[in-house]
C-alpha positions as CSV (number, residue, x, y, z in Angstrom):
1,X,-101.2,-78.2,12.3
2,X,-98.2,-78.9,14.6
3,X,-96.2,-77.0,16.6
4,X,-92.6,-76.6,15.3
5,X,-89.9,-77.2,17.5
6,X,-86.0,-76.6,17.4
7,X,-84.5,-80.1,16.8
8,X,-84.9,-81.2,20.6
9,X,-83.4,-84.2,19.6
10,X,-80.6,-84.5,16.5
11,X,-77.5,-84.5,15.3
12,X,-76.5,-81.2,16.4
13,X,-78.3,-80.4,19.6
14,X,-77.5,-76.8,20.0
15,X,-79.1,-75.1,23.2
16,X,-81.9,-78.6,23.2
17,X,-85.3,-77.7,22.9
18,X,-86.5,-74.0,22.2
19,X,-90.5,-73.1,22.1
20,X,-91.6,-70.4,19.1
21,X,-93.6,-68.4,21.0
22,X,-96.9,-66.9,19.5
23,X,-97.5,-70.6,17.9
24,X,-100.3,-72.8,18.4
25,X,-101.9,-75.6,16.4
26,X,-105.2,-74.5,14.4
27,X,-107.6,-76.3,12.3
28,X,-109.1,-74.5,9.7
29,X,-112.3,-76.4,8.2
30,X,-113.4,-73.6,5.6
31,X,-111.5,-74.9,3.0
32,X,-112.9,-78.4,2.8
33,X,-116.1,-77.2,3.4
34,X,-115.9,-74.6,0.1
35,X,-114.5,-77.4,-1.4
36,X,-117.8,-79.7,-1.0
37,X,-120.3,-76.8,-1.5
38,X,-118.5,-76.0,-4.5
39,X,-118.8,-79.2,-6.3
40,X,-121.8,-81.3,-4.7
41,X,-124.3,-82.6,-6.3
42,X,-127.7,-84.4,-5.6
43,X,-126.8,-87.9,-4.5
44,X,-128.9,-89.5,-7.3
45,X,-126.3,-88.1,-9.9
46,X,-124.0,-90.1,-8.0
47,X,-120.7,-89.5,-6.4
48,X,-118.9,-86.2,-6.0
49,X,-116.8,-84.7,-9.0
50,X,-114.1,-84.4,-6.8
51,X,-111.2,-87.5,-7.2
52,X,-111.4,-89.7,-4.4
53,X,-108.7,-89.2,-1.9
54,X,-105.6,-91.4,-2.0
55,X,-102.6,-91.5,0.6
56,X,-100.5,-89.1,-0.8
57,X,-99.9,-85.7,0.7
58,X,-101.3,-83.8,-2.5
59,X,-104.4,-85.2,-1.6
60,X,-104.7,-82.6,1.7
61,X,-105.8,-79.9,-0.6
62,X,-108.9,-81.9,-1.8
63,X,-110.1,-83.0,1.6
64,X,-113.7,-83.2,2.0
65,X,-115.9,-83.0,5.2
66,X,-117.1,-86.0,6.9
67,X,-120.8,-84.9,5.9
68,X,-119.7,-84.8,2.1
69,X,-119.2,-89.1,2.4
70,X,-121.8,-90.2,4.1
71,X,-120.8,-94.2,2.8
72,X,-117.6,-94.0,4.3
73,X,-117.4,-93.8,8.2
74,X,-113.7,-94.9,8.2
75,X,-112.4,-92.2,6.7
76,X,-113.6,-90.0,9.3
77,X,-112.2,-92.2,12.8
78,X,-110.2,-89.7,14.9
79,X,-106.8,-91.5,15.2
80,X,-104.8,-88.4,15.4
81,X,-104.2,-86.6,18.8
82,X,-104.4,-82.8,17.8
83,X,-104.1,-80.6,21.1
84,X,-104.1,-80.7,24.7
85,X,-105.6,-78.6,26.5
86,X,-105.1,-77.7,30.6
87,X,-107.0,-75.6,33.3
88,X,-104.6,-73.5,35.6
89,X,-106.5,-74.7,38.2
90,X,-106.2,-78.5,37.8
91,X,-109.6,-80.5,38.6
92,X,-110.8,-83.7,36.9
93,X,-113.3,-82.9,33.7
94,X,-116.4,-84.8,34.3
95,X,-118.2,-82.9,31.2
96,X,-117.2,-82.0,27.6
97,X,-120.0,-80.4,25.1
98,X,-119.5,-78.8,21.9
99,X,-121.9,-75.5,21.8
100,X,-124.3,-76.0,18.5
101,X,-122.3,-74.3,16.3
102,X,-119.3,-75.7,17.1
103,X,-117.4,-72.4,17.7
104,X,-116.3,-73.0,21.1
105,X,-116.0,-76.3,23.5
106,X,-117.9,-76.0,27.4
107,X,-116.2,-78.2,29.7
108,X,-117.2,-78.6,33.5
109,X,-115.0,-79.8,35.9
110,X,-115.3,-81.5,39.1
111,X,-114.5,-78.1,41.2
112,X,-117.6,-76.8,39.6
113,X,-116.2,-74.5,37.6
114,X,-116.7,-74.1,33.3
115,X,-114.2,-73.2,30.6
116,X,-114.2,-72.5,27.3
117,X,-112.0,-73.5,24.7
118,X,-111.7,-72.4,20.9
119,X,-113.1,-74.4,18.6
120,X,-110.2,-73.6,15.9
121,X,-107.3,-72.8,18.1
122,X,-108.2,-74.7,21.3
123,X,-107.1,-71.5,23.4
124,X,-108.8,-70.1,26.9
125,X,-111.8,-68.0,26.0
126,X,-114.6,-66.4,28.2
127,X,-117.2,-65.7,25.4
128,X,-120.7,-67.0,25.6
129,X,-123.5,-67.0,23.1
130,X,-126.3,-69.5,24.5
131,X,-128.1,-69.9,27.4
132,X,-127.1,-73.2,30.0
133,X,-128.1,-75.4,32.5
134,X,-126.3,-77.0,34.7
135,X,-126.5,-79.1,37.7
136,X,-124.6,-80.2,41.4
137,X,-124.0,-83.4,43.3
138,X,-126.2,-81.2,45.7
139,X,-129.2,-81.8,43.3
140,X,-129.4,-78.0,42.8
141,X,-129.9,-76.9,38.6
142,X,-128.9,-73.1,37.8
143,X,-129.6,-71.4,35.0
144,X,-126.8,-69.1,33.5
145,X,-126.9,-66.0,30.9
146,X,-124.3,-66.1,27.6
147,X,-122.4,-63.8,30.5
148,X,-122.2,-66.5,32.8
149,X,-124.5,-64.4,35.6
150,X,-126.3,-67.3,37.5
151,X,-130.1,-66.3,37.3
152,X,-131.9,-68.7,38.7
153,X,-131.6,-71.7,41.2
154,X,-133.9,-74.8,41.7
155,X,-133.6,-77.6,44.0
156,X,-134.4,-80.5,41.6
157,X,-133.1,-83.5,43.8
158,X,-131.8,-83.8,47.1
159,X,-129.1,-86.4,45.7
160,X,-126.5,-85.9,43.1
161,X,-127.9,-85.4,39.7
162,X,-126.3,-88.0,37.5
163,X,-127.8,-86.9,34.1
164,X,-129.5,-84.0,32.2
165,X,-130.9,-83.9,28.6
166,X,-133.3,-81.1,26.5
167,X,-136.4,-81.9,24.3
168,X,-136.3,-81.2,20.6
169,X,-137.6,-78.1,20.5
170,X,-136.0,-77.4,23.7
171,X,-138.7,-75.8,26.1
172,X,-138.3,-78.8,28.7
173,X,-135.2,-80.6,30.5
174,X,-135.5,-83.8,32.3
175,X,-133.1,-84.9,35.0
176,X,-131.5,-87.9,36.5
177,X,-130.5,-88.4,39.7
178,X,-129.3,-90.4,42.8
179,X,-132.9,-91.0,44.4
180,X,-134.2,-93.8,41.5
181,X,-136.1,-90.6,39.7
182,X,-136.8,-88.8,36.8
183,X,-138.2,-85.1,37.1
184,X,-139.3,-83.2,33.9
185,X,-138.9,-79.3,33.7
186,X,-140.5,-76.0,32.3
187,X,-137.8,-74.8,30.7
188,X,-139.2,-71.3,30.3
189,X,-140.4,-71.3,34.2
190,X,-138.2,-73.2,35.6
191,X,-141.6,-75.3,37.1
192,X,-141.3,-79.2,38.0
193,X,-144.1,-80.6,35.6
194,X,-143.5,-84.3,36.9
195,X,-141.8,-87.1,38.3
196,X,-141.2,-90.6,36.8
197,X,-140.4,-93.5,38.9
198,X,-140.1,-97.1,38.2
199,X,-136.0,-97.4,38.7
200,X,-134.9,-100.0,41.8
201,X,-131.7,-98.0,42.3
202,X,-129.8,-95.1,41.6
203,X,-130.4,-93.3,38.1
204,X,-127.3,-92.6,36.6
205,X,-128.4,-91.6,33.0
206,X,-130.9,-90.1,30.9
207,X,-131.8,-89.1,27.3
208,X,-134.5,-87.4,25.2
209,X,-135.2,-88.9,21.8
210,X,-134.4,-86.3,19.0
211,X,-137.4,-86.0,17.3
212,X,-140.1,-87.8,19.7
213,X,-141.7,-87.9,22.7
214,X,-139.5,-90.7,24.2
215,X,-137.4,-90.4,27.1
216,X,-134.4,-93.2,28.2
217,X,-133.0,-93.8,31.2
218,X,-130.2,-96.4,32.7
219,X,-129.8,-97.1,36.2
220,X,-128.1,-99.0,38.9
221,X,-130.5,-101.7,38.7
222,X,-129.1,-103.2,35.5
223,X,-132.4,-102.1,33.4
224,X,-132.9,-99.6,30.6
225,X,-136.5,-97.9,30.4
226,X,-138.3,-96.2,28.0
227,X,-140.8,-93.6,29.4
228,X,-143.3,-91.6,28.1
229,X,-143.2,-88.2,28.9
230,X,-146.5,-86.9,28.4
231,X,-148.2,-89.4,31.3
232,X,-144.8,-90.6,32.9
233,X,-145.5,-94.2,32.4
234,X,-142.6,-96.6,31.5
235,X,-143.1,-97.7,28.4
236,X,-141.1,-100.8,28.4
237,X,-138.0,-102.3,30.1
238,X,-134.6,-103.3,28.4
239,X,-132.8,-106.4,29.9
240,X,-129.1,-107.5,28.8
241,X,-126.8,-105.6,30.9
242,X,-125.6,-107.5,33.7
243,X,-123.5,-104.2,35.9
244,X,-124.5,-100.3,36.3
245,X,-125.3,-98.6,33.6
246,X,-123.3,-95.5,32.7
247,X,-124.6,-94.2,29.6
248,X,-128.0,-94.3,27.2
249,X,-128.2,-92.1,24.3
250,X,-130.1,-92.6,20.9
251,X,-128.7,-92.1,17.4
252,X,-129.4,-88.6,16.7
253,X,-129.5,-88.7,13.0
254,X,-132.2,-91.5,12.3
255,X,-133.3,-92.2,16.4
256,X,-133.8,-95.8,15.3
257,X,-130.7,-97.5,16.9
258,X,-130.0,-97.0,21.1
259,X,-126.4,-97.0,22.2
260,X,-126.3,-98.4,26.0
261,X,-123.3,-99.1,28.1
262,X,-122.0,-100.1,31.5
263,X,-119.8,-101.6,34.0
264,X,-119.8,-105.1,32.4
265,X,-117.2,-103.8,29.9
266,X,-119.8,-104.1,26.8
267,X,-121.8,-101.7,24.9
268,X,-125.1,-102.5,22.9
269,X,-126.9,-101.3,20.4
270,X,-130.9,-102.0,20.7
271,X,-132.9,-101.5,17.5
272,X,-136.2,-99.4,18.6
273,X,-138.3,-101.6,15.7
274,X,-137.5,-104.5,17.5
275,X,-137.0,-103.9,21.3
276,X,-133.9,-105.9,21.2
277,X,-130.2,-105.4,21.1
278,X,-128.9,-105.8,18.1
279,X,-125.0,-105.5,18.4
280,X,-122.4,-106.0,20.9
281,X,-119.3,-103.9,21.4
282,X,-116.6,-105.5,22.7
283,X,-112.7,-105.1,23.2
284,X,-113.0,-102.8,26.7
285,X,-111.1,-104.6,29.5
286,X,-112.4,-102.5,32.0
287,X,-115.5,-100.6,32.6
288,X,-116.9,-98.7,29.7
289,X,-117.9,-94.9,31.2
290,X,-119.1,-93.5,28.0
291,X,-119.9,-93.6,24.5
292,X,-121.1,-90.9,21.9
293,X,-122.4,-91.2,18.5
294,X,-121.3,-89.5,15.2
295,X,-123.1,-86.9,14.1
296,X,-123.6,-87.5,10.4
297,X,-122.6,-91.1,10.3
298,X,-124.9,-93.1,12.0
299,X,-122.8,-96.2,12.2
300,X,-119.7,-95.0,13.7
301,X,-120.0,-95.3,17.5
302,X,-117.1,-94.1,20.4
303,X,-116.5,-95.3,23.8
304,X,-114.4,-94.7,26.6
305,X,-112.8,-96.5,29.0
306,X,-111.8,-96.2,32.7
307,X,-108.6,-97.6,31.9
308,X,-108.2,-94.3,29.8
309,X,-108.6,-95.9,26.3
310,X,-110.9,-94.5,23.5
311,X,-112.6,-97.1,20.6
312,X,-114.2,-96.5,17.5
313,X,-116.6,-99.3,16.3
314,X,-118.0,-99.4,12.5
315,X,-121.6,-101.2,13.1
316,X,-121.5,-102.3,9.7
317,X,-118.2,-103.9,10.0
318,X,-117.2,-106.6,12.6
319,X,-113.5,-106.3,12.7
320,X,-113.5,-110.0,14.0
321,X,-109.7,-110.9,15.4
322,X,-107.8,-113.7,14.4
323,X,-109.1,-117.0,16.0
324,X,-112.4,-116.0,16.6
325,X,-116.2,-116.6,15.0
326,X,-117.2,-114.6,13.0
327,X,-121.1,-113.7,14.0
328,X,-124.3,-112.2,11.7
329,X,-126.3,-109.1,12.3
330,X,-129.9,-110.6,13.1
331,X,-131.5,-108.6,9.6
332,X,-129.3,-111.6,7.7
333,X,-131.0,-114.5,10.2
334,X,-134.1,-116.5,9.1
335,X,-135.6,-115.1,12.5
336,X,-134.3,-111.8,13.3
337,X,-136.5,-111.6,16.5
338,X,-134.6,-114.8,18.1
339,X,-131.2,-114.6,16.8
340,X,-128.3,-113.3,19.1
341,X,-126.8,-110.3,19.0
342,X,-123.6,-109.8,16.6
343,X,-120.6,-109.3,18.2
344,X,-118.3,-106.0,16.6
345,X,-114.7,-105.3,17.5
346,X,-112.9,-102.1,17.6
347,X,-112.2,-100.5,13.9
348,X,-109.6,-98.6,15.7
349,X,-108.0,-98.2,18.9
350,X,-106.5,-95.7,21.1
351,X,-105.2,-97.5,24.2
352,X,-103.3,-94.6,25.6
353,X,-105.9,-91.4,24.7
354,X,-105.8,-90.9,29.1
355,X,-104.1,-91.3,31.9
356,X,-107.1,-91.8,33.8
357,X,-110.5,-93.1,33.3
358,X,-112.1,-90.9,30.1
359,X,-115.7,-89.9,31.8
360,X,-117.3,-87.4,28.7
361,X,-116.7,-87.6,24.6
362,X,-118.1,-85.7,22.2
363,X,-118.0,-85.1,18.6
364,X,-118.0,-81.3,17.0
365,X,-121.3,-80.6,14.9
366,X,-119.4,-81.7,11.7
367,X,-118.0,-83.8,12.4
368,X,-114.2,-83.9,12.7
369,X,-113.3,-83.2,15.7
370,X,-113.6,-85.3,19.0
371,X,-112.9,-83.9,22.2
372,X,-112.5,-86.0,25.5
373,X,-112.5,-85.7,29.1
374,X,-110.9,-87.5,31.5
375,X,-110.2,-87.7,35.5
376,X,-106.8,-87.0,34.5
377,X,-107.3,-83.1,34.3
378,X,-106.6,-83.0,30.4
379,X,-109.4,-82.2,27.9
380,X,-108.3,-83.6,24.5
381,X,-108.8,-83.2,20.7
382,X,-109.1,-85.7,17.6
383,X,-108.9,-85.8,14.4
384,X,-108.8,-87.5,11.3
385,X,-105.2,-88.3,9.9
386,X,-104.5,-86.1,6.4
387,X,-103.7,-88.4,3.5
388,X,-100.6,-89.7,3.9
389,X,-99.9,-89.7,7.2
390,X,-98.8,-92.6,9.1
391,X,-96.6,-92.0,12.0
392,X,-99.7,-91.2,14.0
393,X,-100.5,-94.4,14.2
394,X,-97.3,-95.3,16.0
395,X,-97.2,-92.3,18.5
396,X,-97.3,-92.2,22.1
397,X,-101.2,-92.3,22.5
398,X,-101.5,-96.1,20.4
399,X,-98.4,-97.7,21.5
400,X,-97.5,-96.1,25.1
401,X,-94.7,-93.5,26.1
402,X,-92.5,-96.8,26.8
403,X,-92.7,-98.2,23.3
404,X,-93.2,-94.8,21.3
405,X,-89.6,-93.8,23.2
406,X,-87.4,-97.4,22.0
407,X,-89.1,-96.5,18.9
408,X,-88.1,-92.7,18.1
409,X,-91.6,-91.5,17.8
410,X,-91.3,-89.7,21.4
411,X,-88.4,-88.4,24.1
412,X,-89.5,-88.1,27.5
413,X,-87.7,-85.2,27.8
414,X,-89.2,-83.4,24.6
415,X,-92.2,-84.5,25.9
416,X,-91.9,-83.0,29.5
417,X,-91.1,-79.7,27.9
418,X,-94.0,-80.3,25.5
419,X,-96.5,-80.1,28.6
420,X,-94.6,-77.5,29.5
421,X,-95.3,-75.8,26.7
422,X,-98.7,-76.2,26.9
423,X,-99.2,-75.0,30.3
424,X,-97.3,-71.5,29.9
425,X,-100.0,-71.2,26.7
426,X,-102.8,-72.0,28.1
427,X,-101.7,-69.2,31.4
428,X,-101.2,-66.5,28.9
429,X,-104.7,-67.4,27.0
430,X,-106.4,-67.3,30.4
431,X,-104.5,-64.1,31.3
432,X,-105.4,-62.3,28.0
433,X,-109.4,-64.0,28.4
434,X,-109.7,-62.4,31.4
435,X,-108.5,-58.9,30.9
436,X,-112.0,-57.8,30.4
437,X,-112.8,-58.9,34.2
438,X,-109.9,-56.6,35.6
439,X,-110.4,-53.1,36.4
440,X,-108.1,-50.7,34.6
441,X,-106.0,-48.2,36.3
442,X,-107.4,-44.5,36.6
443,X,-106.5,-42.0,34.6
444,X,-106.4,-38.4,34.6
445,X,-110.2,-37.0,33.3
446,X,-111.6,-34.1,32.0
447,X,-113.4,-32.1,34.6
448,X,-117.6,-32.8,34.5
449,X,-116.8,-35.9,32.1
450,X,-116.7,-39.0,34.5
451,X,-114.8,-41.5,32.4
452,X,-113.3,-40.1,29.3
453,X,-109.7,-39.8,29.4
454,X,-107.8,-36.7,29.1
455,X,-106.1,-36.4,26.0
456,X,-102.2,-36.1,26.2
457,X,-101.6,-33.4,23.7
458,X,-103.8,-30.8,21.3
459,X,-103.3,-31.9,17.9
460,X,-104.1,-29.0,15.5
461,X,-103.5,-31.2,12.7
462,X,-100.2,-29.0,11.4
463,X,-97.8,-31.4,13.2
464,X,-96.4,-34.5,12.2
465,X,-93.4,-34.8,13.9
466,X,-95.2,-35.0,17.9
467,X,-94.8,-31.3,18.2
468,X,-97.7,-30.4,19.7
469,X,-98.1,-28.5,22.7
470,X,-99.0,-31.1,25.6
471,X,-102.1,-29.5,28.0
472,X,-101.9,-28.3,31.0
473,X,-103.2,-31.3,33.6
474,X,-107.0,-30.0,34.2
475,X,-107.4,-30.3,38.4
476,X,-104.7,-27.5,38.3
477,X,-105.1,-24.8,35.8
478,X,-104.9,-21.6,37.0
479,X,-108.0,-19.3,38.1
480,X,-108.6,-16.3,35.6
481,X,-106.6,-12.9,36.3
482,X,-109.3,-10.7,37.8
483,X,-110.8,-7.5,35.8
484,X,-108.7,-3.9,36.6
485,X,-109.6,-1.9,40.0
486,X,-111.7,1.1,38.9
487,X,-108.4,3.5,39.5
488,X,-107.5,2.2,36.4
489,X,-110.6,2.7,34.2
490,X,-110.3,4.9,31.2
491,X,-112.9,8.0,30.5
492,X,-114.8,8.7,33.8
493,X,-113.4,10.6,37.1
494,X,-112.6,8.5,40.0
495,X,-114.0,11.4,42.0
496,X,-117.1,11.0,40.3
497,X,-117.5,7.4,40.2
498,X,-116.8,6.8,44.1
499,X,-119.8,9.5,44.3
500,X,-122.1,7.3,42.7
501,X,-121.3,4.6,44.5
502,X,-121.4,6.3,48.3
503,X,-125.2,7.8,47.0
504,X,-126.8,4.3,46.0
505,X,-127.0,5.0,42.6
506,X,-125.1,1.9,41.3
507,X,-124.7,-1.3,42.9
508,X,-121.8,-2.6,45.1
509,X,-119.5,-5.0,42.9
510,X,-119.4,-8.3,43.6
511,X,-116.8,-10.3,45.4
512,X,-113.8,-11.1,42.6
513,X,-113.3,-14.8,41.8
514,X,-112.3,-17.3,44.3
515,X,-109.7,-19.4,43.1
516,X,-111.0,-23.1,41.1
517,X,-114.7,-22.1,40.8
518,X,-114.4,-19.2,38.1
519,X,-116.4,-15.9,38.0
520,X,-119.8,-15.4,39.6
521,X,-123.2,-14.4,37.7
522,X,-124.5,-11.0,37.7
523,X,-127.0,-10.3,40.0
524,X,-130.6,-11.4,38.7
525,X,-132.4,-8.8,36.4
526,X,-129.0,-6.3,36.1
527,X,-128.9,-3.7,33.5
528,X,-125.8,-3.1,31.6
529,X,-127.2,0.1,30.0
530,X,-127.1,2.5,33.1
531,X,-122.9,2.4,33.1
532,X,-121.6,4.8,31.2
533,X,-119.9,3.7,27.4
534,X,-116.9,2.0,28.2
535,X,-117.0,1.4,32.2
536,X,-117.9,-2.3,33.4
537,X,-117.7,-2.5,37.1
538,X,-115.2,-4.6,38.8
539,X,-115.5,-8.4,38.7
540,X,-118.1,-8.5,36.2
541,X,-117.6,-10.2,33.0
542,X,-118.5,-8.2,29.7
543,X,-121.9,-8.6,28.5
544,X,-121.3,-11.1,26.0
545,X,-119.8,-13.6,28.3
546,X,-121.9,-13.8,30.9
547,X,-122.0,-17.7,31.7
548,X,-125.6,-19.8,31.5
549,X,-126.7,-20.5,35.1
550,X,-125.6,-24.2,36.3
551,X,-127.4,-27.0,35.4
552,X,-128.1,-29.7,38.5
553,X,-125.8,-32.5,37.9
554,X,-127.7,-36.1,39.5
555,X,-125.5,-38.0,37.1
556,X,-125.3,-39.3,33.3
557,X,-128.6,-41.0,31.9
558,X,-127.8,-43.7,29.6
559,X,-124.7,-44.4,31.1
560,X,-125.0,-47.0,34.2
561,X,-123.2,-46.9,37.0
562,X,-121.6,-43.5,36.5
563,X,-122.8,-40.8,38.6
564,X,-121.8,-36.9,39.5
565,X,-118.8,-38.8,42.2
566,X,-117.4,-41.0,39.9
567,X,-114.8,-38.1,37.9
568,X,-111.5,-37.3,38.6
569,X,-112.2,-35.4,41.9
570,X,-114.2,-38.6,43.5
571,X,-112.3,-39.9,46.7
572,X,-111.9,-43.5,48.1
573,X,-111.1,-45.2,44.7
574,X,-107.5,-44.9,44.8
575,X,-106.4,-46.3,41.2
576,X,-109.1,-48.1,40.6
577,X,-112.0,-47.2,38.7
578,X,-114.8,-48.6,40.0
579,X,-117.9,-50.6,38.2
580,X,-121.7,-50.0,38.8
581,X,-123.4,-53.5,40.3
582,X,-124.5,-56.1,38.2
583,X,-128.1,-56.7,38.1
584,X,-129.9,-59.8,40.3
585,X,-130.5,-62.9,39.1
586,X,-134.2,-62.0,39.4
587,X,-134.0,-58.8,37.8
588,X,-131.6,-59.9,35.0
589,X,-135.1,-62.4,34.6
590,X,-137.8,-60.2,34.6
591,X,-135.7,-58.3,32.4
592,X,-136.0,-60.8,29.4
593,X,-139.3,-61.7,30.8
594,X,-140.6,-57.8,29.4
595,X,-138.8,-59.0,26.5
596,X,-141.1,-61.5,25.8
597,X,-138.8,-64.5,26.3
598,X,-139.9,-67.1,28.9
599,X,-143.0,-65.9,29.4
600,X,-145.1,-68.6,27.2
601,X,-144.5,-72.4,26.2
602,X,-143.3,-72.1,22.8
């Protein structure tokens, strides 16, 4: 899963540090997955047949996927750093989100611009499948096709929008933004439905419960509401945070637990049965900018920091340090409804994940990979640690570049080259991703085919050796020899024939071929039987190959933006070929609209 690299530092240091080009780090999850599907079971026969994994390295080939252990969240905590991944243009990444199948990863940066990365190989790609939303500090949301056309525009706010999140079944979007409001969209027609207020201050987060009608917000006020979004009325009002709020989201396996967090430098976890927080997350010295729960283990919670650290908390275990009380959850009180909140420390650590504060983290749909995003520029990945592997825990991103370096685990200077490294990859992937967006240069084409390429030799199929005769280019082939004067013509007296022609009796001949536009037709209605056997008069083609009249060319149907001008003979393009124009955004719409697609509420 690591790149290989030529013995930067060691004993003989030949030529220092060499990058294998055409090498990049991929993780493969097929196998562990085969692995699980081929030997689960029902969960009331018990545990998997599978032996339990032990840290050894044999123990890699029997891995399982965090979804096959569902009791055992700490074998999934990403302490490993796995790749790094860098924009050409460098801007801070305020977003990070896995598409729903988890083949690629979206990020949006602060310039406004998105990239994709590879969910495997963590490489530039420019492929999209589903349909986005997005939206502006100018409180505008757009809409954009799997081809990244923008389709549609809507002013939503006229302050920055802070926070966006979908319904279950994904026909409406609400928004948060600067002006204290939520607004809940048509998803289909792109239609304000309504407008919750109730905040004192800025909303700076919102979230749509994953399987009810229950909407979350956090503001600037220090409050967390629960809304209703049928009738818009706040349902009830959560107290305990004493700073902004940065993040809500619910548990989306169960939705009974609520994961809040803010500028105080806690998180908390509310219990929806009870209306009260339940846990307390602490160990952040600054503020905590996000969190993000586990997707099939719904106690394993991640935060991140603005001092650039990442923590993973177990809710079930409290990881209390030395010289400190221990506290119970309030299920184990006599009276759950008035005890206080337990306090959980991290399960794991990683003070070093950023340079810079980490403001988006989320976890790949199975679970075993987290990516981050940081004001640093740097979108990273994390994993789990293979059996057996322990120098992880004492690399660069737990200890610091300072320590790592006195201890052997890092050189500054591999390091440097490292980034390096990175950067020249991640220009070539962008360079090869975008190859479809350049226009090719022209090349020679087949007169009347706009297009299709002239072929450089006629293969008859007897040569292969490359012998074959190469073609003549087609703008310059010569025009056709013209017929034989009638001097020449065999079984008739010239005499004769000029007499025939001064009394009328036979037509004049036509004018002979003008060079590049071939022979003419016959005259309409002409009868080859009144020449005499043999004679065909000059300029005339025989009989039998007499050409069809011309068809009107207005251009190929089927074929957009090629027309009758766009072959080799067109002028102005130079050697570019050009494109036809994209559609609008409002006919790309109606487009799927006659479709059937956003038409109707689902």
């Amino acid at each position: 899963m690591d790149r290989d690299y030529q013995n930067p530092y060691g004993g003989n240091f030949e030529g220092g540090y060499r990058r294998q080009s055409g090498k990049r780090a991929v993780t493969d999850y097929s196998s562990s997955m085969v692995q699980w599907m081929r030997n689960r079971q029902p969960r009331y026969k018990g545990a998997s047949k599978v032996e339990m994994e032990r840290p050894s390295p044999s123990y890699i080939a029997d891995m399982l996927p965090p979804i096959a252990k569902p009791h055992s969240p700490a074998d999934t905590i990403p302490a490993k750093h796995l790749h790094s991944s860098l924009n050409k243009a460098r801007h801070a990444i305020n977003v990070v989100k896995w598409t729903p199948e988890g083949r690629r990863l979206l990020t949006g940066s602060y310039s406004g611009e998105f990239t994709l990365w590879n969910g495997t190989a963590f490489n530039f790609e420019t492929i999209m499948q589903d349909w986005l939303i997005s939206a502006c500090n100018d409180g505008v949301i757009k809409y954009w096709q799997p081809n990244f056309n923008n389709v549609k525009a809507i002013q939503a706010h006229h302050d920055p929008i802070r926070g966006m999140a979908f319904s279950p079944n994904d026909t409406k979007f609400v928004t948060a933004s600067d002006d204290a409001t939520l607004k809940i969209f048509d998803f289909s027609g792109g239609v304000e439905e309504s407008t919750l207020t109730g905040h004192n201050w800025d909303a700076k987060s919102v979230d749509w419960h994953p399987s009810k009608g229950l909407l979350v917000s956090g503001s600037k006020d220090h409050q967390v509401k629960l809304w209703d979004p049928r009738t818009g009325r706040c349902l009830t009002t959560l107290h305990g945070h004493k700073n902004t709020l940065t993040r809500t989201l619910f548990e989306p396996l169960r939705g009974q637990l609520l994961a809040t967090c803010g500028r105080d430098q806690v998180a908390r976890i509310f219990d929806l049965r009870m209306m009260r927080d339940i846990c307390l997350l602490r160990g952040h010295e600054k503020e905590v900018s996000t969190l993000t729960w586990h997707p099939s283990h719904t106690c394993l919670l991640s935060t991140g920091g603005n001092d650039g650290s990442i923590f993973h908390y177990l809710l079930n275990e409290s990881n209390t340090p030395p010289n400190t009380t221990t506290t119970i959850p309030p299920y184990d009180s006599a009276d759950p409804a008035n005890a206080p909140a337990q306090t959980i420390y991290p399960a794991h650590r990683l003070q070093h994940a950023h340079d810079a504060p980490v403001w988006s983290l989320d976890w790949h749909p199975l679970g075993h990979i987290l990516a981050s995003g940081s004001n640093d520029r740097v979108t990273r990945f994390w994993t789990r640690a293979r059996p057996g592997e322990t120098d992880c825990f004492n690399d660069r991103w737990h200890i610091g570049e300072a320590a790592a370096e006195s201890q052997g685990t890092w050189h500054r200077r591999a390091g440097g080259f490292s980034m390096r490294d990175e950067e020249e990859l991640e220009i070539e992937d962008e360079a090869n991703g975008l190859v479809d967006q350049t226009m090719p240069s022209r090349q020679s084409m087949l007169p009347g085919l706009p297009g299709l390429a002239q072929p450089n030799s006629l293969n008859d199929g007897t040569s292969v050796g490359g012998a074959q005769k190469p073609l003549p280019p087609a703008g310059n082939l010569p025009p056709p020899p013209p017929f034989p004067l009638p001097d020449g013509l065999p079984g008739i007296d010239p005499a004769k024939f000029a007499e025939l022609l001064a009394g009328g009796k036979l037509p004049p001949p036509p004018p002979l071929a003008v060079p590049g536009q071939g022979l003419p037709p016959p005259p309409p209605n002409f009868d080859f039987s009144k020449f005499p056997p043999g004679m065909i008069p000059p300029g005339f083609p025989p009989p039998e190959l007499v050409p069809p009249p011309p068809l009107p060319v207005t251009g190929f149907q089927g074929l957009p933006g090629i027309g009758p001008g766009d072959g080799a003979g067109g002028s102005g393009g130079g050697s570019v070929r050009r494109r036809g124009p994209l559609p609008s955004q409002q006919e790309s719409l109606k487009e799927e609209q006659r479709k059937g697609k956003y038409r109707a509420i689902r």
